[in-house]
C-alpha positions in Angstrom: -39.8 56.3 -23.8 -38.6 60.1 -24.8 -36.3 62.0 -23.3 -36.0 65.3 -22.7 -34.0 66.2 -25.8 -36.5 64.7 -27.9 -34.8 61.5 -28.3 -36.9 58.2 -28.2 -35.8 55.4 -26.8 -37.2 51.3 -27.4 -38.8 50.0 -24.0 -38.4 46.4 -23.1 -41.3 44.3 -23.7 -41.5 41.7 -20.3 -40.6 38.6 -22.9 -37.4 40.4 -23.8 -36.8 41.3 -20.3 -37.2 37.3 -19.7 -34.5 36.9 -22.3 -32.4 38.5 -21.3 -32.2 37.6 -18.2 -32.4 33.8 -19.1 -29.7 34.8 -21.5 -27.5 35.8 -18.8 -28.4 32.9 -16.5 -27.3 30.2 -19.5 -24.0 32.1 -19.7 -23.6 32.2 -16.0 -24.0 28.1 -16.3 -21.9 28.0 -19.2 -18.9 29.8 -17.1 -19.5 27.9 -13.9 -19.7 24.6 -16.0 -16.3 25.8 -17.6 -15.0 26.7 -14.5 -15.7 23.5 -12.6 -14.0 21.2 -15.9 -11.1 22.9 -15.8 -10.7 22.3 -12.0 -11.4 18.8 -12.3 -9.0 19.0 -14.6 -6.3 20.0 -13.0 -7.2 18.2 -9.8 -6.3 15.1 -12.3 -3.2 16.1 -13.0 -2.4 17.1 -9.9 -3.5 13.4 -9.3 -1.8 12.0 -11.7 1.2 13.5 -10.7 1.0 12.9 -6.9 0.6 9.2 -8.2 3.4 9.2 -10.3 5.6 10.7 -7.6 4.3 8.1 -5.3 4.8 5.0 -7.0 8.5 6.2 -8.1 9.9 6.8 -4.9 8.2 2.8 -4.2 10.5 1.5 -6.7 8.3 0.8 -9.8 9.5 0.4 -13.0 8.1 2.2 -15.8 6.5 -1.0 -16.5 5.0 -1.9 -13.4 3.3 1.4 -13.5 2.0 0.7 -16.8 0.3 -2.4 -15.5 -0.8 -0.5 -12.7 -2.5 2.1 -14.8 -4.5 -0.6 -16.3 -5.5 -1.7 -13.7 -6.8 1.5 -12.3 -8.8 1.7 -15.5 -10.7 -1.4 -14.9 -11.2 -0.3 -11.5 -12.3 3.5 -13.0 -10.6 4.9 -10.1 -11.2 8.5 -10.4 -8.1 9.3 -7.8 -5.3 7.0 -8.7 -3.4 6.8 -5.8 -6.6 5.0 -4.4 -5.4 1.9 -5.1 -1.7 2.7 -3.0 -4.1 2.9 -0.1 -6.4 -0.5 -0.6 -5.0 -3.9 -1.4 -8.9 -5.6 -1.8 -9.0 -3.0 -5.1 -6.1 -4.5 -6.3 -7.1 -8.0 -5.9 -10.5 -7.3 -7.6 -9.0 -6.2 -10.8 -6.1 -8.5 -10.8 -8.5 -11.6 -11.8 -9.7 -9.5 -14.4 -7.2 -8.0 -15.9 -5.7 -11.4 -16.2 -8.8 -13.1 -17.2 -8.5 -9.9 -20.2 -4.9 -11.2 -20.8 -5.9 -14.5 -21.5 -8.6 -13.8 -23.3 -6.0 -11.7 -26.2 -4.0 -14.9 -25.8 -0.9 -13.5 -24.3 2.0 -15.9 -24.6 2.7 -17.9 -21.6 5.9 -16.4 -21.4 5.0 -13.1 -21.6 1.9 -13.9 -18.7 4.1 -15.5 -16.8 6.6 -12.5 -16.6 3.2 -10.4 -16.0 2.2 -12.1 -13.0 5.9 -11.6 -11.9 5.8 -7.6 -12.3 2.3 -7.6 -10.4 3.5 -9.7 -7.6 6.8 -7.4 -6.8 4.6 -4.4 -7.4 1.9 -5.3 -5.1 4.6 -6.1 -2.5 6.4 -2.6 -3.1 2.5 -0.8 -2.5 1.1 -2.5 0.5 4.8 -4.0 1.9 7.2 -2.0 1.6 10.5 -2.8 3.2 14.2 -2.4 2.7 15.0 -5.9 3.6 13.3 -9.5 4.7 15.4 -12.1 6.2 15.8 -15.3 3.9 13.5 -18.1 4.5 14.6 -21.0 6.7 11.8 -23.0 5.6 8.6 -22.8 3.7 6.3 -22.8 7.0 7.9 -18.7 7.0 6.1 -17.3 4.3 4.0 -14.5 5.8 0.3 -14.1 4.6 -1.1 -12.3 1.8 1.9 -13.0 0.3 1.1 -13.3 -3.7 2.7 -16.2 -5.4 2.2 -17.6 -9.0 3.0 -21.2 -11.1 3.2 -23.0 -13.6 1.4 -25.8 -14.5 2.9 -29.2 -16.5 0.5 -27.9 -19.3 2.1 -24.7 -19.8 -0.7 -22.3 -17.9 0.0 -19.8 -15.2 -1.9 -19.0 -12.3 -1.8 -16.4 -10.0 -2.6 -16.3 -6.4 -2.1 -15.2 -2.8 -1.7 -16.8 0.3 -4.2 -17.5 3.1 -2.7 -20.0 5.0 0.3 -22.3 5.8 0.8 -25.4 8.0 3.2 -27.8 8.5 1.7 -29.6 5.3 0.3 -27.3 3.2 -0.2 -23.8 1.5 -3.6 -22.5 1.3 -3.8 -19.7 -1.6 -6.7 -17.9 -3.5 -6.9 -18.0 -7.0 -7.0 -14.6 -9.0 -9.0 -16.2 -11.9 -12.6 -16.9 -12.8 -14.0 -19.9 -11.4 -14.7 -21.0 -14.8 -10.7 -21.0 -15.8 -9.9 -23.1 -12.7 -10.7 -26.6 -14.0 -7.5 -27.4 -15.0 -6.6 -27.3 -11.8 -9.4 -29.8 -10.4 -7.1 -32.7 -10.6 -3.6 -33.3 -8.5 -0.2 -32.4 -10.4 2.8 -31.0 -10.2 3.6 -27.7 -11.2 6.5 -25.3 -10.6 6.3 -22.5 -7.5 7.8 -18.4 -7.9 7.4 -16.3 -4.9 9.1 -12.8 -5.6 9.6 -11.9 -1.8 11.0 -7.6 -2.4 14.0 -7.0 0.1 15.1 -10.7 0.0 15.1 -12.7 -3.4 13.1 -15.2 -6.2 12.1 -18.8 -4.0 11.1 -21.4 -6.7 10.1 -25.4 -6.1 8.0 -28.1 -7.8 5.5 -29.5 -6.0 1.7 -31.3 -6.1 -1.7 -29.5 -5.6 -4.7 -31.0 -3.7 -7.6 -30.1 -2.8 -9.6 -27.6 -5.4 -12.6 -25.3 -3.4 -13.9 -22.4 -5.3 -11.1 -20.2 -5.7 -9.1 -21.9 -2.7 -6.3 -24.1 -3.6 -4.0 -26.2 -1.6 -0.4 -26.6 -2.7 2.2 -29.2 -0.7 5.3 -28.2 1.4 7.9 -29.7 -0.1 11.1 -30.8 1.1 13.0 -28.4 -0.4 13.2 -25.3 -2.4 15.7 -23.1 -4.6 16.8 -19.4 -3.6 17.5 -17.5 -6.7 18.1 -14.0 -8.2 18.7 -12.5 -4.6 17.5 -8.6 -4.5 20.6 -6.1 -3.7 20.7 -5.3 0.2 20.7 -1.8 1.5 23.9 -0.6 3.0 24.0 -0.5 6.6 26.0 2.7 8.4 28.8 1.7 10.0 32.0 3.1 11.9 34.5 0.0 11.7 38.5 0.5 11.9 39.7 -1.1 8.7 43.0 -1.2 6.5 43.3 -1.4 2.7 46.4 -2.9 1.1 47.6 -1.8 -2.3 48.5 -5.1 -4.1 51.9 -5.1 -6.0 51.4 -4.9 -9.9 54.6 -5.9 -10.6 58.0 -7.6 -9.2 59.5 -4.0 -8.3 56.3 -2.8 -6.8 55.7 -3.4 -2.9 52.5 -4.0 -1.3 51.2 -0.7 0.4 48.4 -0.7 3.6 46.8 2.3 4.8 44.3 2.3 7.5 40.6 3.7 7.0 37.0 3.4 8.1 34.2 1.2 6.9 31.5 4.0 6.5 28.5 1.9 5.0 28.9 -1.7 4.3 25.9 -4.2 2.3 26.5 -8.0 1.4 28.5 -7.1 -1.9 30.2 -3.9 -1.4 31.7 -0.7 0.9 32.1 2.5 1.4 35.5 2.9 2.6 36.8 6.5 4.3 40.8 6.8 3.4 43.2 10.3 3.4 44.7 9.1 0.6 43.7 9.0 -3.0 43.7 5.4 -4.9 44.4 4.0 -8.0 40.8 2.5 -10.1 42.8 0.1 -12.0 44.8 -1.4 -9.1 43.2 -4.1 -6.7 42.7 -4.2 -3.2 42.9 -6.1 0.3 40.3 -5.0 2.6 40.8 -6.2 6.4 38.3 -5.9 9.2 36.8 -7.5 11.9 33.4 -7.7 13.0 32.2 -10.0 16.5 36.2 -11.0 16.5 35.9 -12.7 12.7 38.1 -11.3 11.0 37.9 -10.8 7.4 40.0 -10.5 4.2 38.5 -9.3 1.0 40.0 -9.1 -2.5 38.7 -5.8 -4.1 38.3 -3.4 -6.4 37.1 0.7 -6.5 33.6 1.4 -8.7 33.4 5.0 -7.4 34.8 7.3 -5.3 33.9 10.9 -3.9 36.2 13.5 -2.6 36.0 16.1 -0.1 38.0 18.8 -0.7 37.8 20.4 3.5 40.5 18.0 5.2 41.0 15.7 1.8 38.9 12.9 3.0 38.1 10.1 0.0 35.4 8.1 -0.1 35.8 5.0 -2.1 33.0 2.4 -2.9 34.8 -1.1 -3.5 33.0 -3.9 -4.9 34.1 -7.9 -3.3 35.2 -9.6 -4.9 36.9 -12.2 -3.6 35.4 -13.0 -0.7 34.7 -16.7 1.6 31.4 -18.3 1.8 32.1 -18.1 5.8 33.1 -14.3 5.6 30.0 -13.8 3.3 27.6 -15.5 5.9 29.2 -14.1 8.7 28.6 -10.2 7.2 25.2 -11.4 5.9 24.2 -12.4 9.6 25.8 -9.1 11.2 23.7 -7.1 7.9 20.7 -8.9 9.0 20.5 -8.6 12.6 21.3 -4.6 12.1 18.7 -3.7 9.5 
C-alpha cells in the first residue's frame, strides 16, 4: 500500500492477520489464567487465615492445629475451615491418619498422647463449651463423645461413643477392620475420656462383644476423676472482707471490707479501696446460700483504677475446706 507521499507500506497477508490475532488471544488466556492463580491464591490465604483465627479463639494448641492440618491434607480440603463445620470429615480421616501413624511405628506413648490431642480438639470444634458438670456416674456420658484405651498389650485404640446402658458402652472404632483383631477376644484394658470444660475420667475395665468396627466396653463400678480443666470465673457481686494476717508479734491483724467481683473454683477477683501487700497473706470471708466461708489467701495480680482508686486483686486459695470447696463448686455449677 502507498501513500500519498510516496511512502510504501507492507499489507497484511490474511495468515498474519490470523496471527496476530491468535497471538493476542493466547496472551489474553495467559493474563486471565494469571489472574485467576493469583486469586485463588489469595482466597487461600485468606482461608488459611480465617482458619487459623478460628481454631485459636477455640482453644487449640499449636499442636492440635498441626494435627489438624494433617488431617485436612488427607481429606484435600480445599477450604480448611470445612472441617470446623462437619464432624463425619473428621471421623473419616481420623482412622487414617492413625492407621498412617501406625504404619511409621509411632511409639505407644507418643500415639497414645495423639489420640489424646484429637479427642480434646474434636471436642473444642464440634462442642464447645465453657464448662460440663462432673460425671455422677458412667451412664452420663453424652454421645459422640470420643474416648480412647489402652490395651494389656500396649496398643491404643481410638473411638467414639454410640451408645450407653446401664451395662455397657457401645463405641466405634477409628481403625481399619483389619487392625481390630486384637480386640476379638475379652480383656481388660485401661479407659481415658478427655471431657473439655470438666476434666480426664480414667478406669479399667473388660471388652465384649467385637462387630465390625462396633465394640462394647463394661460399666464398671467405679472410675478416677483426674487432671480437672480450670473453670471459668463466674460474675459476681458478693459483700466480702479481707483480713491482713499479722507477720509478726508487733503486727495486728487488719480487715477491710470489699466485693467479690468474679469468683471460679480456685481463685477471685476481689474489689478493695485500699492497696495490699503481694508478699503478705490473706483471710477472705463471705457467705453464699448462708455457708459461710473462710479462705487462706494470697494476691497473683492486681489492677488499679486510677478514677475513685478502686483495686482489683486476683487471690489465689489456698487454704480452703473440702466442704467450702464443694459448696462454691455447686453454687459455680448451678450459675454457669
Amino acid at each position: 500500500m502507498e501513500t500519498v507521499f510516496g511512502v510504501k507500506w507492507p499489507t497484511a497477508t490474511p495468515i498474519e492477520l490470523t496471527l496476530l490475532f491468535v497471538l493476542f488471544v493466547v496472551v489474553g488466556i495467559i493474563f486471565l489464567i494469571l489472574k485467576y492463580i493469583q486469586h485463588q491464591k489469595d482466597r487461600q490465604l485468606h482461608d488459611h487465615n480465617l482458619f487459623l483465627f478460628r481454631t485459636k479463639r477455640l482453644g487449640l494448641s499449636n499442636f492440635q492445629i498441626k494435627v489438624l492440618n494433617n488431617i485436612i491434607d488427607i481429606l484435600r480440603l480445599t477450604n480448611p475451615s470445612d472441617i470446623l463445620r462437619d464432624p463425619e470429615l473428621f471421623e473419616e480421616a481420623t482412622g487414617r491418619f492413625l492407621s498412617f501413624l501406625k504404619n511409621q511405628e509411632e511409639e505407644e506413648k507418643s500415639f497414645s498422647a495423639i489420640c489424646r490431642d484429637l479427642t480434646i480438639t474434636y471436642e473444642k470444634l464440634y462442642h464447645p463449651v465453657r464448662f460440663k458438670k462432673p460425671l455422677e456416674n458412667l451412664q452420663d456420658l453424652e454421645i459422640n463423645q470420643l474416648l480412647y484405651f489402652n490395651t494389656a498389650s500396649g496398643e491404643t485404640f481410638f473411638c467414639k461413643i454410640i451408645s450407653v446402658t446401664r451395662n455397657g458402652i457401645t463405641v466405634k472404632l477409628f481403625r481399619p477392620r483389619k487392625e481390630l483383631q486384637p480386640l476379638a477376644r475379652s480383656q481388660t484394658v485401661k479407659i481415658f475420656i478427655w471431657r473439655v470444660g470438666d476434666a480426664e475420667y480414667t478406669f479399667d475395665t473388660e471388652t465384649e462383644d467385637l462387630d465390625g468396627s462396633l465394640l462394647v466396653l463394661k460399666i464398671p463400678e467405679s472410675f478416677s476423676r483426674d487432671k480437672e480443666f480450670r473453670h471459668p470465673y463466674l460474675d459476681v457481686i458478693i459483700p466480702c472482707s479481707v483480713t491482713t494476717l499479722a507477720s509478726g508479734k508487733t503486727d495486728e491483724d487488719k480487715t477491710e471490707n470489699g466485693t467479690v467481683f468474679k469468683v471460679n473454683d480456685y481463685e477471685a477477683v476481689i474489689r478493695l479501696s485500699g492497696k495490699k501487700d503481694y508478699m503478705a497473706q490473706y483471710t477472705l470471708n463471705f457467705a453464699i446460700n448462708e455457708f459461710k466461708f473462710e479462705i487462706g489467701t494470697k494476691i497473683i495480680s492486681s489492677k488499679t483504677i486510677a478514677e475513685g482508686n478502686v483495686f482489683y486483686y486476683t487471690m489465689k486459695f489456698e487454704d480452703i475446706s473440702e466442704a467450702a470447696r464443694n459448696v462454691l463448686k455447686n453454687y459455680i455449677y448451678e450459675h454457669l
